[in-house]
C-alpha positions as CSV (number, residue, x, y, z in Angstrom):
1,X,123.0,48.9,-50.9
2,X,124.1,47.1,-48.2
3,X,121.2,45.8,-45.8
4,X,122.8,46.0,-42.0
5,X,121.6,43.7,-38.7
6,X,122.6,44.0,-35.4
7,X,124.2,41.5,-32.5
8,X,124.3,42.9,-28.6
9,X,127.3,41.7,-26.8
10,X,126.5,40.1,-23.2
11,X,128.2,43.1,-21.7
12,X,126.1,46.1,-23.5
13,X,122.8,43.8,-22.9
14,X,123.8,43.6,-19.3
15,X,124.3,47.4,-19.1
16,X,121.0,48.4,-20.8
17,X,119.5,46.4,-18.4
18,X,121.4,47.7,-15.3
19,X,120.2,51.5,-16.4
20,X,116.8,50.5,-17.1
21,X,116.5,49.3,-13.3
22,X,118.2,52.4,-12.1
23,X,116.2,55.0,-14.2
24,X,113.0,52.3,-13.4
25,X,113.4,52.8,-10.0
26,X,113.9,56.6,-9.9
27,X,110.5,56.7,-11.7
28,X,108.2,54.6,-13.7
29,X,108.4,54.4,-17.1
30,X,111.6,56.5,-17.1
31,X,113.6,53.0,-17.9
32,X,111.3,52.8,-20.8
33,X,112.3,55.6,-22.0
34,X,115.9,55.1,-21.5
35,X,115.6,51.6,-23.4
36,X,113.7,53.4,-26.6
37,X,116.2,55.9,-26.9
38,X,119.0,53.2,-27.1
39,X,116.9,51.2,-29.7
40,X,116.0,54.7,-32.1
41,X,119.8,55.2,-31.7
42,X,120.7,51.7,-32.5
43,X,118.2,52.3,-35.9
44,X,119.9,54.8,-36.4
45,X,122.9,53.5,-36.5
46,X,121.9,50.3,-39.0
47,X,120.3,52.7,-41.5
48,X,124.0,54.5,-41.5
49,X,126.5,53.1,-39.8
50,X,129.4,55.4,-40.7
51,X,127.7,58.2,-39.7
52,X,130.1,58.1,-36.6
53,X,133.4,58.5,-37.0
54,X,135.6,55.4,-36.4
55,X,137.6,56.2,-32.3
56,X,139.9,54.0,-31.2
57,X,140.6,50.2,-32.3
58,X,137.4,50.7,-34.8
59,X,134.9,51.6,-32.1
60,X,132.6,54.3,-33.2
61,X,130.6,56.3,-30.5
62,X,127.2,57.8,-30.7
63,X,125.2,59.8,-28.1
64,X,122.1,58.9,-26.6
65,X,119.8,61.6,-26.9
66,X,118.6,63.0,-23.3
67,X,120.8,60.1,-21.6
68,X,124.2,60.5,-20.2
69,X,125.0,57.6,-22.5
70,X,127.4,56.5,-25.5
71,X,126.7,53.7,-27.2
72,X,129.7,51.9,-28.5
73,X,129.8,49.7,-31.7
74,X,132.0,48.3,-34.6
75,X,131.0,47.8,-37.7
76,X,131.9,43.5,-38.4
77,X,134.2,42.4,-40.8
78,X,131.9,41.2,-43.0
79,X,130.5,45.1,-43.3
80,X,126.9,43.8,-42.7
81,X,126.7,43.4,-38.8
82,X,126.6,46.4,-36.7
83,X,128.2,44.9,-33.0
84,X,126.9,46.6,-30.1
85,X,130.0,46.4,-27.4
86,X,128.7,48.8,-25.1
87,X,126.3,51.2,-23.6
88,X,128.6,53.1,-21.7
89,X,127.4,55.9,-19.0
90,X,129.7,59.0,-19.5
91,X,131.2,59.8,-15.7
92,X,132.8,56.4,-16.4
93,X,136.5,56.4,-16.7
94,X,136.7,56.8,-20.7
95,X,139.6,53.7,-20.7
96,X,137.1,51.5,-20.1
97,X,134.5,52.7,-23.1
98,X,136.7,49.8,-25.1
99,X,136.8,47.0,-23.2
100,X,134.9,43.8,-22.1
């Protein structure tokens, strides 16, 4: 069984931290719960990282729960690093869920 980790690109650290501030500001302790949700999804995502079905160029999408969100990630190379590229808000234009 293959034991997965995980990296967070600049660009999806800089995004959960963006939507953090936003929901922060709206109300306390809503950011918090934004930045859980992202981290049970990203748990999810190491304990079975194929669960999502491989998109476009090898990205793989999953759902925040509650949050208008998607993360996006590829699965490395290597098959043991799970590579966060995005936390992407979904009344975004979708061509730019793929891109730095």
């Amino acid at each position: 069984m293959i034991t997965y980790s995980y990296e967070i690109l600049p660009k999806a650290r800089a995004e959960l931290l963006n939507a953090w501030e936003w929901y922060e500001d709206r109300q306390e302790g809503l950011g918090n719960k934004f930045r859980n949700k992202i981290y049970q999804k990203i748990k999810q995502i190491v304990q079975t990282p194929e669960r999502y079905p491989e998109r476009k160029k090898s990205f793989r999408e999953a759902k925040i729960d509650v949050f208008p969100y998607l993360l996006i990630y590829k699965i490395a190379g290597n098959k043991s690093i799970i590579v966060i590229v995005s936390i992407f808000h979904t009344s975004r234009s979708p061509r730019k869920k793929y891109t730095s």
